[in-house]
Z-matrix of the N, CA and C atoms (Angstrom, degrees):
N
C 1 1.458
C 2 1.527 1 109.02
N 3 1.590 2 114.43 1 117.17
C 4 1.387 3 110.31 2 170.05
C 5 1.164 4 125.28 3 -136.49
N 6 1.385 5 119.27 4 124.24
C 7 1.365 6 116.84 5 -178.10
C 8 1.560 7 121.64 6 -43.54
N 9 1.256 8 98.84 7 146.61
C 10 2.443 9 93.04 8 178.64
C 11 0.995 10 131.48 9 -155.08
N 12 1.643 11 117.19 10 85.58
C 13 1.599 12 98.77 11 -157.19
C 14 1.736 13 85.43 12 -79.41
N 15 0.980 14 145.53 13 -53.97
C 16 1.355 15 131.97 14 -161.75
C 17 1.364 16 106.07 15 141.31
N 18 1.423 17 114.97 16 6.41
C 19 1.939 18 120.83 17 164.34
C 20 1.046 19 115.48 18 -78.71
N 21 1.193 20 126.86 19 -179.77
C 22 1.482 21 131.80 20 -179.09
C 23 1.100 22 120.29 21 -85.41
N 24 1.753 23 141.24 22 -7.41
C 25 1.101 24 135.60 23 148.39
C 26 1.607 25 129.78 24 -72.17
N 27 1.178 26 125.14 25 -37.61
C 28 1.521 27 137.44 26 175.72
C 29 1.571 28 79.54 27 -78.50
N 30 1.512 29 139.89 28 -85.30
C 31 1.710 30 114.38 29 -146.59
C 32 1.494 31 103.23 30 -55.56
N 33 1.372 32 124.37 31 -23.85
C 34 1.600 33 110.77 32 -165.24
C 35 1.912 34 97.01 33 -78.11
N 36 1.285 35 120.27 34 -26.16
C 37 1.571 36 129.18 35 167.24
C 38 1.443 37 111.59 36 -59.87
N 39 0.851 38 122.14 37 -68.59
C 40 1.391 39 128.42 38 172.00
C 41 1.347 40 106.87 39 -42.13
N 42 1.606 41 138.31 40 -78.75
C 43 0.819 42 129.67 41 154.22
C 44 1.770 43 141.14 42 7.06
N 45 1.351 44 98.44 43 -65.36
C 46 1.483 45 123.93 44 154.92
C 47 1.024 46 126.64 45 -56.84
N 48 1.486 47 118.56 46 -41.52
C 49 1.328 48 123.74 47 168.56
C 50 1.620 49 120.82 48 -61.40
N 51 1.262 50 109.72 49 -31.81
C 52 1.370 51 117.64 50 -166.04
C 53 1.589 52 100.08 51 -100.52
N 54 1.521 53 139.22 52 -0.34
C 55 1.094 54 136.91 53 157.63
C 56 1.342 55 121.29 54 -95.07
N 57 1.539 56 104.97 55 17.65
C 58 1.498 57 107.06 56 -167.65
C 59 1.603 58 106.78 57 -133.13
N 60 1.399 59 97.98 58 22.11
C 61 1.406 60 126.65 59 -177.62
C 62 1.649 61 120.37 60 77.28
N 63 1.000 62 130.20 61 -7.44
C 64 1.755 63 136.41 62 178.66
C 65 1.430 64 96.86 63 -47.19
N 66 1.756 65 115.97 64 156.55
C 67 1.227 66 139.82 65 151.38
C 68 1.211 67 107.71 66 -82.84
N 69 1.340 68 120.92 67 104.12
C 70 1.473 69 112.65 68 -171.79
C 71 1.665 70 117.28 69 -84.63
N 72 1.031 71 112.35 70 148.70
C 73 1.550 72 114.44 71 173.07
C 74 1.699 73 95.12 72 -132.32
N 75 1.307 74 106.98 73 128.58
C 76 1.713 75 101.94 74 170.15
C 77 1.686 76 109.92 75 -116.23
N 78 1.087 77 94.65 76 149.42
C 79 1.681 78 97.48 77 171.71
C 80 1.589 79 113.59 78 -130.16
N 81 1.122 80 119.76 79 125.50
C 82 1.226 81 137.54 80 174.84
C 83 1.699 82 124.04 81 -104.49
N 84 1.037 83 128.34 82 168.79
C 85 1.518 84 110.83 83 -153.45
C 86 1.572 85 111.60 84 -158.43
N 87 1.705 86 114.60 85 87.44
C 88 1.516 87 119.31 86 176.99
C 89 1.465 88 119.76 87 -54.21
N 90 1.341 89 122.14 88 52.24
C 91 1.348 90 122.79 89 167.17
C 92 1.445 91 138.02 90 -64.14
N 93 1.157 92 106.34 91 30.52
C 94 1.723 93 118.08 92 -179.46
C 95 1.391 94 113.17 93 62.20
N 96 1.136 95 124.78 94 22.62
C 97 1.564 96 129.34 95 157.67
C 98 1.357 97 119.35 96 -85.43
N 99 1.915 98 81.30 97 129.56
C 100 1.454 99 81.76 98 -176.44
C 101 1.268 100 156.42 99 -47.19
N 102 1.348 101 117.23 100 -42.12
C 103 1.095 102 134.91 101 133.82
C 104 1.965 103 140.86 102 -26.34
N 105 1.558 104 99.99 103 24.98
C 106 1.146 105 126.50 104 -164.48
C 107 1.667 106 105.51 105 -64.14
N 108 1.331 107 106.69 106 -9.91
C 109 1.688 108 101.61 107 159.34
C 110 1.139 109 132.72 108 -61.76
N 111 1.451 110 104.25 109 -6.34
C 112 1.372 111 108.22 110 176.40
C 113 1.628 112 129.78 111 -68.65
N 114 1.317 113 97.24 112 -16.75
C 115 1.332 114 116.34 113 -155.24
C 116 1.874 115 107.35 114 -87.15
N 117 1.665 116 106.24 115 -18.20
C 118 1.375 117 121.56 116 175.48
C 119 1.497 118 104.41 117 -73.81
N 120 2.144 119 109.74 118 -45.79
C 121 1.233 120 87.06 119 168.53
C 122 0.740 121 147.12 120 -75.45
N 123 1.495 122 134.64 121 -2.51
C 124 1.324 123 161.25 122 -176.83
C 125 1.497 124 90.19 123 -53.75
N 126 1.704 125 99.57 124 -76.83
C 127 1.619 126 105.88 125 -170.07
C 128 1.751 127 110.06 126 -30.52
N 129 1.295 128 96.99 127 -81.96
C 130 1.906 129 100.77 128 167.80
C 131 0.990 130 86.40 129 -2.09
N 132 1.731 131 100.66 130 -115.57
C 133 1.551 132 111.16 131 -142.30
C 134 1.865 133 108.62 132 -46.13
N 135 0.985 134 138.54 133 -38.90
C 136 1.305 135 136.75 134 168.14
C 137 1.415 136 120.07 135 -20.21
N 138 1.638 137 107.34 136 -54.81
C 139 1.225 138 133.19 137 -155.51
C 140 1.469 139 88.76 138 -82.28
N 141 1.739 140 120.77 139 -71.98
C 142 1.203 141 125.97 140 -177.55
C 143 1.711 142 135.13 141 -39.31
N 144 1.178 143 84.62 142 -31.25
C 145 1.385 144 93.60 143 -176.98
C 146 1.706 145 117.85 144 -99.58
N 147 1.658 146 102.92 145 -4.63
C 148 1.286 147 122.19 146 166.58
C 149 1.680 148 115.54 147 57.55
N 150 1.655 149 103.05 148 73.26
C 151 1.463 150 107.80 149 168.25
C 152 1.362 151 112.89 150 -68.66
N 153 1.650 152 118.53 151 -169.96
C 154 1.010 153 127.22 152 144.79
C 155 1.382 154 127.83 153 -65.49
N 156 1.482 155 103.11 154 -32.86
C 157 1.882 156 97.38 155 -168.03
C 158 1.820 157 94.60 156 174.07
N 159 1.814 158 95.56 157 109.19
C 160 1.747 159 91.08 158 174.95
C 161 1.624 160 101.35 159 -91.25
N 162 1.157 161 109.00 160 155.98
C 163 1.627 162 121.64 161 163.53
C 164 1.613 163 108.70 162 -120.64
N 165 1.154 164 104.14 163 149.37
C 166 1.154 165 108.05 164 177.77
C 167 1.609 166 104.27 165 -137.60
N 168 1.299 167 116.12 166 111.84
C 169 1.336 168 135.06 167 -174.59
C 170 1.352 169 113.27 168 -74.26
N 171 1.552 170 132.70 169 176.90
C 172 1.004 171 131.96 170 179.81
C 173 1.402 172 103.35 171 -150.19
N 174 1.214 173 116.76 172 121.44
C 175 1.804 174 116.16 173 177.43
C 176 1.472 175 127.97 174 -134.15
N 177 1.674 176 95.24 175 -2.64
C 178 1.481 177 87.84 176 171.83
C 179 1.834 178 116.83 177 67.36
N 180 1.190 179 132.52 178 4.78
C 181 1.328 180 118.83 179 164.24
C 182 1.843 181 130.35 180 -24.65
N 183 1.433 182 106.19 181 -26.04
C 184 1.114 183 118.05 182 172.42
C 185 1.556 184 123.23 183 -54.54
N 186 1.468 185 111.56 184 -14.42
C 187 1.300 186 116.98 185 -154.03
C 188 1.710 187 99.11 186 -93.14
N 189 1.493 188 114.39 187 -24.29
C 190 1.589 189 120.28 188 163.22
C 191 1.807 190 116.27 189 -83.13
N 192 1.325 191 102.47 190 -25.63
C 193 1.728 192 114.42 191 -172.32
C 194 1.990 193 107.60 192 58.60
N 195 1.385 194 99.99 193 -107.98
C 196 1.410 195 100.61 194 -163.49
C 197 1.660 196 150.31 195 48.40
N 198 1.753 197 83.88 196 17.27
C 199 1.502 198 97.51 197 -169.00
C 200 1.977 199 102.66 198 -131.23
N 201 1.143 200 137.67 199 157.27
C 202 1.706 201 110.17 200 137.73
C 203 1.045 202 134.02 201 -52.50
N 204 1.414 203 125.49 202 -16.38
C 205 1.390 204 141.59 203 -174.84
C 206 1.413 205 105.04 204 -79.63
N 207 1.124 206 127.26 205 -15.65
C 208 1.633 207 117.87 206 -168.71
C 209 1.694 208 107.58 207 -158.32
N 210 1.079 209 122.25 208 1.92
C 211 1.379 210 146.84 209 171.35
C 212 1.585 211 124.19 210 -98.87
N 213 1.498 212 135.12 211 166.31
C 214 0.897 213 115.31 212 153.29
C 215 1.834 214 125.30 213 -106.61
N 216 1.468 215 92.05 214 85.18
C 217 1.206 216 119.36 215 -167.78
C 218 1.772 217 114.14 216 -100.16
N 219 1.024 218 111.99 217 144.69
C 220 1.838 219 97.09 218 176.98
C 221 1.518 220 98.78 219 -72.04
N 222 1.369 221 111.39 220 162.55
C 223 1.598 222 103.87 221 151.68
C 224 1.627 223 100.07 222 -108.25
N 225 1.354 224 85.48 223 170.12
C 226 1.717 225 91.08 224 -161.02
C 227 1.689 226 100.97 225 -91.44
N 228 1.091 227 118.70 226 161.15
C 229 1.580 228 125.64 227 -155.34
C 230 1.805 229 108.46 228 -139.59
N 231 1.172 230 138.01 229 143.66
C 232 0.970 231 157.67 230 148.42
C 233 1.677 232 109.64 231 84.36
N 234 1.187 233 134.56 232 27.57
C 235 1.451 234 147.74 233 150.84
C 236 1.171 235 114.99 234 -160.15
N 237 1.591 236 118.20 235 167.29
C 238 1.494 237 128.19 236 168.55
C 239 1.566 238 107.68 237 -67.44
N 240 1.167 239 103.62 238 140.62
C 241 1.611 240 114.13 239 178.20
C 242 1.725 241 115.16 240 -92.61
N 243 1.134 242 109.49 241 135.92
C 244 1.395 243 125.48 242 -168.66
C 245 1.702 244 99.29 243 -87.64
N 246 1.319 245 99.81 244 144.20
C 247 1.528 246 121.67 245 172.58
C 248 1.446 247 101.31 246 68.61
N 249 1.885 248 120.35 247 -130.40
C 250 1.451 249 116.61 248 -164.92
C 251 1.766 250 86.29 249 -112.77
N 252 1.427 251 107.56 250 129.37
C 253 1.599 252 116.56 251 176.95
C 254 1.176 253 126.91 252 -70.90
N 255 1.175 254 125.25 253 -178.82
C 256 1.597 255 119.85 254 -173.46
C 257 1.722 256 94.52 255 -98.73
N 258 1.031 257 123.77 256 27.34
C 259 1.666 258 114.31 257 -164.37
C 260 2.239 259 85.28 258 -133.69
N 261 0.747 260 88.69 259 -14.82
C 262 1.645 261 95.77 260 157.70
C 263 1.405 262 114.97 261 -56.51
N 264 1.436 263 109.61 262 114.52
C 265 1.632 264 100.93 263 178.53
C 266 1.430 265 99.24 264 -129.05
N 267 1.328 266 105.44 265 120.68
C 268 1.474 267 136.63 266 162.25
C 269 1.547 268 128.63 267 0.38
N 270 1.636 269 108.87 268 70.38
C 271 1.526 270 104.27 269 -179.68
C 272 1.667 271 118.02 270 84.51
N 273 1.286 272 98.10 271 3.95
C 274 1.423 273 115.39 272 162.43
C 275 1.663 274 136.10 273 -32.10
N 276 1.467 275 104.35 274 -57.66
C 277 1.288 276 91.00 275 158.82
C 278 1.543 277 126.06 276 -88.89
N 279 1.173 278 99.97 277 -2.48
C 280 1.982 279 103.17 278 174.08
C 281 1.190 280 103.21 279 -73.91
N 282 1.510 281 118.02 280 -28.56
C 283 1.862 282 104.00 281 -174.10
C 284 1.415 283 105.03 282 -78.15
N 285 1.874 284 106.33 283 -34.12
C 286 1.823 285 100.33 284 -160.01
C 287 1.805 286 103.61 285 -69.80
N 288 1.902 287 107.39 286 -29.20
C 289 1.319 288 95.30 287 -169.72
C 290 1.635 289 114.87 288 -76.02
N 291 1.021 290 104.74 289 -23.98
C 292 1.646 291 101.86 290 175.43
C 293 1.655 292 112.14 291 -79.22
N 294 1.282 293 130.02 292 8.81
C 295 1.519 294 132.81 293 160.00
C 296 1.424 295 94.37 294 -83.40
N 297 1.426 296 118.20 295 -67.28
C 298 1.293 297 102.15 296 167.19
C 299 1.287 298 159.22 297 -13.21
N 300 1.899 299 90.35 298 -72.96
C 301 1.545 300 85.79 299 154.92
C 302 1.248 301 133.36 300 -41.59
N 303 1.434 302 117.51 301 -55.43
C 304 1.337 303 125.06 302 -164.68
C 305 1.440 304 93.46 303 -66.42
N 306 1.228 305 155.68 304 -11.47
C 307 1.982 306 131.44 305 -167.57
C 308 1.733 307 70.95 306 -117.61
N 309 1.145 308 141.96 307 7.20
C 310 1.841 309 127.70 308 167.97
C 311 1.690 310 94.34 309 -81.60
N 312 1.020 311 106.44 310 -54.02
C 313 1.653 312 128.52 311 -164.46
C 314 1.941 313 103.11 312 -48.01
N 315 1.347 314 104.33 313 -56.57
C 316 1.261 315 128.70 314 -155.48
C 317 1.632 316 81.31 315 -87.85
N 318 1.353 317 138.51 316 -52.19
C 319 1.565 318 120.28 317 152.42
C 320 1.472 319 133.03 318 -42.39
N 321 1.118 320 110.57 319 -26.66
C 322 1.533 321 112.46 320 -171.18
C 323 1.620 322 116.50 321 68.91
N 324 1.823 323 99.15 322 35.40
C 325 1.631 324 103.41 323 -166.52
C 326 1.598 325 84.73 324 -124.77
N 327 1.525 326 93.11 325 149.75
C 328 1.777 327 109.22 326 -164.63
C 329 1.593 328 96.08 327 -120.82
N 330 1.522 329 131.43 328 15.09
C 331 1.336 330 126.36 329 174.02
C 332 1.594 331 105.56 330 -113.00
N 333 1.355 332 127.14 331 130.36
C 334 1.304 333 125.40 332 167.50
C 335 1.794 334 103.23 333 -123.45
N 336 1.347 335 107.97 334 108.48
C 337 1.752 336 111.84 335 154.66
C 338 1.433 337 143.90 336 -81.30
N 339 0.860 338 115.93 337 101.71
C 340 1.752 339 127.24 338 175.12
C 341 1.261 340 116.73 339 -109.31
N 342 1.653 341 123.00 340 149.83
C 343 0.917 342 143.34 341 -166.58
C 344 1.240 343 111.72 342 -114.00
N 345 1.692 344 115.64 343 60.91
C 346 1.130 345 105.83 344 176.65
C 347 1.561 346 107.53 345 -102.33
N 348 1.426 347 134.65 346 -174.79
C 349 1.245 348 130.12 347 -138.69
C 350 1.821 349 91.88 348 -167.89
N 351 1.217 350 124.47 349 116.88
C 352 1.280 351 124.15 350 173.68
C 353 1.537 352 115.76 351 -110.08
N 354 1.604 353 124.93 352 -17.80
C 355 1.268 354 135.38 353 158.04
C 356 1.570 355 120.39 354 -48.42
N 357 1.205 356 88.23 355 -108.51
C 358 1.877 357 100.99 356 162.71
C 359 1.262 358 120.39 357 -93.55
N 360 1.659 359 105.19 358 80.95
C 361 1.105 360 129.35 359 131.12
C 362 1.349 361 170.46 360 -86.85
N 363 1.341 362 145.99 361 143.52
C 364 1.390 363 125.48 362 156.61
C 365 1.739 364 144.61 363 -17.71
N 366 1.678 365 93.04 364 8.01
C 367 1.640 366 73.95 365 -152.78
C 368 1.791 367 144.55 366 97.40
N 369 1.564 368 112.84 367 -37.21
C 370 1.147 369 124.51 368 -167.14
C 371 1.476 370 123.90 369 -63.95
N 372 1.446 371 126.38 370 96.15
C 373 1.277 372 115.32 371 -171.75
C 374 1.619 373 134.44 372 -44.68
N 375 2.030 374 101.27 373 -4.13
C 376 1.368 375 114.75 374 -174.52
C 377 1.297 376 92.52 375 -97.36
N 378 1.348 377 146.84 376 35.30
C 379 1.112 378 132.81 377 164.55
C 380 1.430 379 111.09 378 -144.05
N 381 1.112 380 106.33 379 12.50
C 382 1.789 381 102.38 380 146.46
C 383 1.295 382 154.30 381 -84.98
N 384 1.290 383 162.90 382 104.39
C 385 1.215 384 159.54 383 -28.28
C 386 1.687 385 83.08 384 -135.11
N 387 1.736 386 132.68 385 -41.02
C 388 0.881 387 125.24 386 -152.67
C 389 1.638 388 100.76 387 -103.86
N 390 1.285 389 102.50 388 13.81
C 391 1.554 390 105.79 389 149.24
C 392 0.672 391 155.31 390 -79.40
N 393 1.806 392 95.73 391 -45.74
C 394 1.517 393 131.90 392 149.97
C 395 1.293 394 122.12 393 -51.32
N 396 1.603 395 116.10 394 -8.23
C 397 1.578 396 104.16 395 -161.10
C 398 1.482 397 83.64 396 -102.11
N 399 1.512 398 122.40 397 -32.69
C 400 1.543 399 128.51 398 -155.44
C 401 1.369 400 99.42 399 -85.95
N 402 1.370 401 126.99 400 -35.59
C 403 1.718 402 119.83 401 -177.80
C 404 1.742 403 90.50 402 -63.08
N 405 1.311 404 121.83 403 -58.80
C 406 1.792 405 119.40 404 -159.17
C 407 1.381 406 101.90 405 -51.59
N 408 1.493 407 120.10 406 -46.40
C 409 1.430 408 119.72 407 166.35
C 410 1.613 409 117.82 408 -17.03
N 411 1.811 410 89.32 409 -86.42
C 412 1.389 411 97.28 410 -179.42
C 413 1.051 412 135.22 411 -81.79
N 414 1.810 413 127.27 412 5.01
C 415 1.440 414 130.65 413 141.62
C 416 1.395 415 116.09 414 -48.69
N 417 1.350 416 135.59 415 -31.07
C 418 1.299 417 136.99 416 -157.86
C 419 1.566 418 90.91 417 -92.25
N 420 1.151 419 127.96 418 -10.09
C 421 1.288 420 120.46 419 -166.72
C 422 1.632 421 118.10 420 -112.79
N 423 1.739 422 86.99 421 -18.61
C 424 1.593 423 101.66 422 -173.83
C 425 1.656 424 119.10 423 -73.85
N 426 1.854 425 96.00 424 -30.56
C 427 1.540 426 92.30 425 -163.15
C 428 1.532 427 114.00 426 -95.68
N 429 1.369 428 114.98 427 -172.92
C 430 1.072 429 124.16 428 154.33
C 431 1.562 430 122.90 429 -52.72
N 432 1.203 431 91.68 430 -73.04
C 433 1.572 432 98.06 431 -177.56
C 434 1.983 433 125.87 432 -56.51
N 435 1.116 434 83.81 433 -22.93
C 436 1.552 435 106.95 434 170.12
C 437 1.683 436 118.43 435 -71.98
N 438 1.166 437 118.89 436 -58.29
C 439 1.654 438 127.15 437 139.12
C 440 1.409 439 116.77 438 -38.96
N 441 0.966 440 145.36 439 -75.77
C 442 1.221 441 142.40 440 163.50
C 443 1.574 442 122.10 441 -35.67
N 444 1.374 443 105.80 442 -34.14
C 445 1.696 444 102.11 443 172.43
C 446 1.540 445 122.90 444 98.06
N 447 1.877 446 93.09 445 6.90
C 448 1.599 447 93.58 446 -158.50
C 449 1.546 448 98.53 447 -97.05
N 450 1.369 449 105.20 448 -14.21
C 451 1.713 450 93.91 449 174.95
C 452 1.424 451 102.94 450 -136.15
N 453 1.717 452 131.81 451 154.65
C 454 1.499 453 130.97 452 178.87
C 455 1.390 454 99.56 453 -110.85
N 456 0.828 455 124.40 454 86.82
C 457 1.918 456 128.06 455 -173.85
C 458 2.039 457 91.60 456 -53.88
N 459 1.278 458 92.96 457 152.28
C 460 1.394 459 100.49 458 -147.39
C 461 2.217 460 85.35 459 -147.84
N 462 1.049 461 119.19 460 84.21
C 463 1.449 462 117.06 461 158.26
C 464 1.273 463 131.20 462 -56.66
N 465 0.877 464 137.96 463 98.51
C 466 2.109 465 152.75 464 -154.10
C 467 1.476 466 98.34 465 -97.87
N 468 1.395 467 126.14 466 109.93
C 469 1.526 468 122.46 467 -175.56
C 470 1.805 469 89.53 468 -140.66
N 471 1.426 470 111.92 469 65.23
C 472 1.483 471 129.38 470 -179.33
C 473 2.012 472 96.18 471 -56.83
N 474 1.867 473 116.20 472 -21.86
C 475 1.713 474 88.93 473 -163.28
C 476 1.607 475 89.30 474 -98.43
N 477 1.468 476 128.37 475 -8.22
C 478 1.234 477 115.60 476 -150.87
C 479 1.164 478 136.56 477 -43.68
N 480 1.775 479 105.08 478 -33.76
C 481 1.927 480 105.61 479 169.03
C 482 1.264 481 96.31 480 -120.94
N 483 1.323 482 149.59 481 66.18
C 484 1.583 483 170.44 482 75.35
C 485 1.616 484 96.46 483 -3.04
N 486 1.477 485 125.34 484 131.08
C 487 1.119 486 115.56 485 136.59
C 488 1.540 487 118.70 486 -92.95
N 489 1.404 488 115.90 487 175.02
C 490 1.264 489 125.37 488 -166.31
C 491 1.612 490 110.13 489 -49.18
N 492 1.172 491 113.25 490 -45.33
C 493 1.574 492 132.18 491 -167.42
C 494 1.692 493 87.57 492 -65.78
N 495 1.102 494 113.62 493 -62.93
C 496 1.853 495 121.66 494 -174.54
C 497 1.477 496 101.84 495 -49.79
N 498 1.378 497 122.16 496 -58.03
C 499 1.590 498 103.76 497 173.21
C 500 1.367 499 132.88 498 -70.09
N 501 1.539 500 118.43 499 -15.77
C 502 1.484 501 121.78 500 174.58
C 503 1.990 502 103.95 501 -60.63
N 504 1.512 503 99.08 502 -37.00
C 505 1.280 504 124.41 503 -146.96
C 506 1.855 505 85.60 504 -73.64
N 507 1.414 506 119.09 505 -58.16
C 508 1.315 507 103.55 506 175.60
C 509 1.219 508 127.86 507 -94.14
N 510 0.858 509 110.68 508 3.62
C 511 1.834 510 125.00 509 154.04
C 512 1.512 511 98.22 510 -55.60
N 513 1.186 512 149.18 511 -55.79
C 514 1.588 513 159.43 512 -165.28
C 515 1.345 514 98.80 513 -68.02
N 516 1.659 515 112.07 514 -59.92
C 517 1.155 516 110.36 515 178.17
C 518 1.119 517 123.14 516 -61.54
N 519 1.754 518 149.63 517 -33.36
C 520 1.261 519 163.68 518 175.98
C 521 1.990 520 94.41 519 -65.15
N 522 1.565 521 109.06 520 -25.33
C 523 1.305 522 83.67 521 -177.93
C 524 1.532 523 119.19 522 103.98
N 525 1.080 524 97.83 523 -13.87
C 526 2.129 525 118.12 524 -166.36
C 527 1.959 526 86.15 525 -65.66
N 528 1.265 527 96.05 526 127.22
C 529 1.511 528 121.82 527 172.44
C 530 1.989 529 93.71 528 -81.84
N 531 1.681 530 96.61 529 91.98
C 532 1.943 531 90.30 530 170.57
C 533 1.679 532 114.27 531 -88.30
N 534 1.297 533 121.44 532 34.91
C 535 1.028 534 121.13 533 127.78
C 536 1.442 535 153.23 534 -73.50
N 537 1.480 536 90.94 535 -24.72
C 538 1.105 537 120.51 536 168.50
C 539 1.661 538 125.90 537 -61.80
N 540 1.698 539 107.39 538 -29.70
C 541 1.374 540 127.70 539 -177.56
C 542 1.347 541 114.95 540 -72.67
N 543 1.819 542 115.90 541 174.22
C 544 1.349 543 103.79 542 165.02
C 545 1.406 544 88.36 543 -146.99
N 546 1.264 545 138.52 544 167.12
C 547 1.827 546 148.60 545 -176.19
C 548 1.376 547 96.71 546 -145.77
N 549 1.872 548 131.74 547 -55.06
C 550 1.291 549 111.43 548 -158.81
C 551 2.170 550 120.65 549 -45.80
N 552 1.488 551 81.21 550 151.12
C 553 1.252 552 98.08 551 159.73
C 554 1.536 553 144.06 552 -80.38
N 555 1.337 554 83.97 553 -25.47
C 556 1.583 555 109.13 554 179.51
C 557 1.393 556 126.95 555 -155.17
N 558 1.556 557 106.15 556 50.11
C 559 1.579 558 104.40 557 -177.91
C 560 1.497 559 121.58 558 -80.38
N 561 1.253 560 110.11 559 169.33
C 562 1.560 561 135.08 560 -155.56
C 563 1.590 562 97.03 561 -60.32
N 564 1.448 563 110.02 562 170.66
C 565 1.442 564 104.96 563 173.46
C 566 1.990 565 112.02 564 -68.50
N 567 1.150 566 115.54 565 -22.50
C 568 1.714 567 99.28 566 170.21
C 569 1.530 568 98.46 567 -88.66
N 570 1.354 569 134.48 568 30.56
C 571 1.268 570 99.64 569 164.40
C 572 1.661 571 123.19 570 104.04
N 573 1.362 572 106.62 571 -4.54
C 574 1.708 573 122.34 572 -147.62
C 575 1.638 574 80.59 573 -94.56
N 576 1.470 575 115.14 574 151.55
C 577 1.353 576 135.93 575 178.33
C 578 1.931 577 93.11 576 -79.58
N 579 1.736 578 104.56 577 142.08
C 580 1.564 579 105.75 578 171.78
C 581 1.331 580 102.49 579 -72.37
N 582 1.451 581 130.20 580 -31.08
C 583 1.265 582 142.18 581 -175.59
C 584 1.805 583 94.78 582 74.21
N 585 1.406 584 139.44 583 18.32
C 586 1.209 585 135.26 584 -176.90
C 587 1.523 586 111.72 585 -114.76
N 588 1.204 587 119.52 586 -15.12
C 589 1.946 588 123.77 587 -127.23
C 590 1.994 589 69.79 588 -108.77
N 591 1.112 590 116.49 589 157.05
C 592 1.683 591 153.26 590 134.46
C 593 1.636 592 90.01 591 -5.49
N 594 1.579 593 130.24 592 -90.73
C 595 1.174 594 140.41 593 -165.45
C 596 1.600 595 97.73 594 -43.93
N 597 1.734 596 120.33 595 -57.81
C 598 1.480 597 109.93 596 -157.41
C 599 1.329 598 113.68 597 -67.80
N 600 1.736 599 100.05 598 -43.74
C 601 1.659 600 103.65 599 -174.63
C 602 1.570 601 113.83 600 -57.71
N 603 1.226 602 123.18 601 -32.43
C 604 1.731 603 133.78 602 167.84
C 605 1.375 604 105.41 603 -53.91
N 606 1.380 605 111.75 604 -52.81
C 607 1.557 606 97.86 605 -169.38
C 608 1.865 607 104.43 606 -70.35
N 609 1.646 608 115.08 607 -58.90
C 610 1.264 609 96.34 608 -176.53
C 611 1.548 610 123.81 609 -54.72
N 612 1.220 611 133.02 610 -20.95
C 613 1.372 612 138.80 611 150.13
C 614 1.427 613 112.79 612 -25.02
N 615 1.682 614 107.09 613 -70.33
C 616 1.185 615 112.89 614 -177.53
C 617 1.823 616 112.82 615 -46.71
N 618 1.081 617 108.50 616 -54.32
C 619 1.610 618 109.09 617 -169.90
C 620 1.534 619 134.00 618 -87.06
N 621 1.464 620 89.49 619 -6.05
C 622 1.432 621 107.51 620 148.67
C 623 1.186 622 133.32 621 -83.34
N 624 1.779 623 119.11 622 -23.60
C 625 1.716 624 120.13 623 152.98
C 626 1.222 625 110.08 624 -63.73
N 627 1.508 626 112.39 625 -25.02
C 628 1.965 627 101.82 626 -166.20
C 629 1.680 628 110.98 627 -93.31
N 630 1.657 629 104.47 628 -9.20
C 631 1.385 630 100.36 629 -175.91
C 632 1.298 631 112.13 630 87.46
N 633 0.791 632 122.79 631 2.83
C 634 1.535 633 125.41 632 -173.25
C 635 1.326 634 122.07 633 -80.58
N 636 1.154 635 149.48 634 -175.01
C 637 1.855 636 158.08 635 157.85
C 638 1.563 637 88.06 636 -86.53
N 639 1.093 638 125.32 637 171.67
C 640 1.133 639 147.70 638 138.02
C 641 1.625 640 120.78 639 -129.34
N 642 1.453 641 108.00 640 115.32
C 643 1.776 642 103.15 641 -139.90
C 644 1.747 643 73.89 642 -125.15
């Protein structure tokens, strides 16, 4: 099971996951962000990399806003943003990992992968290590199968102390077509990266430490 919005950290996870022998299942998640192009790349890489079965959920986060991502908020443009950003949306990965759980549960699969990133990051307090340690906690406690003893849910965060350059770098190596990807925050109506937002400047960061094209 791996989380996917269709950026270059979750497909390069996924990715990984599926060269490391897993049955992959990905789930992706129409939460009223703007940036809802993401969700085509998802498919791509989904398709490409040949799961078992993507889902793509629907939750409406939009309906609280409080973010640029789901608000009508600017996103911020032409540097990295200091402290927690306005493109932070509210408990975000606590909602996506507990969808998770539940289609892990209903699998009878005790591995969940995310691509979260505590190096070069956003900022996001849901993507630090001692988040990750406290959700696995209380997944093990939440479920059935976890009570019962029959599965140890097990959170997989293979990029977490990766810097950006290190994940472009095995993203190449795994083979991941990053055309296939998407990162903007706020692209154009076809889809075109601002090349300004938090997400773009990270990614070209990233592939300019690794040497790479970004095609």
């Amino acid at each position: 099971m791996c989380l996917l919005s269709g950026g270059l950290d979750s497909s390069t996870c996924l990715a990984l996951a599926r060269r490391e022998g897993y049955a992959c299942y990905a789930l992706s998640f129409d939460y009223g962000q703007r940036h809802r192009i993401e969700l085509e790349a998802a498919r791509r890489v989904a398709e490409a990399i040949g799961v078992e079965r993507h889902i793509v959920a629907k939750i409406g986060l939009d309906a609280f806003g409080g973010s640029a991502l789901t608000d009508d908020i600017e996103v911020p443009k032409g540097q990295l943003s200091t402290g927690i950003p306005v493109t932070y949306v509210p408990a975000r990965n606590t909602i996506f990992l507990s969808f998770a759980l539940a289609w892990a549960e209903v699998l009878e699969s005790s591995d969940i992968f995310i691509g979260v990133n505590a190096l070069d990051y956003s900022g996001y307090p849901d993507c630090r290590p001692e988040f990750i340690e406290a959700y696995a906690r209380m997944a093990n406690l939440a479920t059935k199968a976890g009570v019962e003893g029959r599965t140890k849910l097990q959170i997989h965060t293979p990029l977490l102390r990766l810097s950006k350059g290190e994940i472009v770098k095995l993203a190449h190596e795994l083979g991941l077509d990053f055309s296939l990807t998407h990162s903007c925050y706020d692209p154009d109506a076809a889809g075109r990266p601002c090349g300004q937002c938090d997400s773009c400047l990270l990614r070209a960061k990233g592939f300019s430490e690794a040497g790479i094209e970004d095609r």
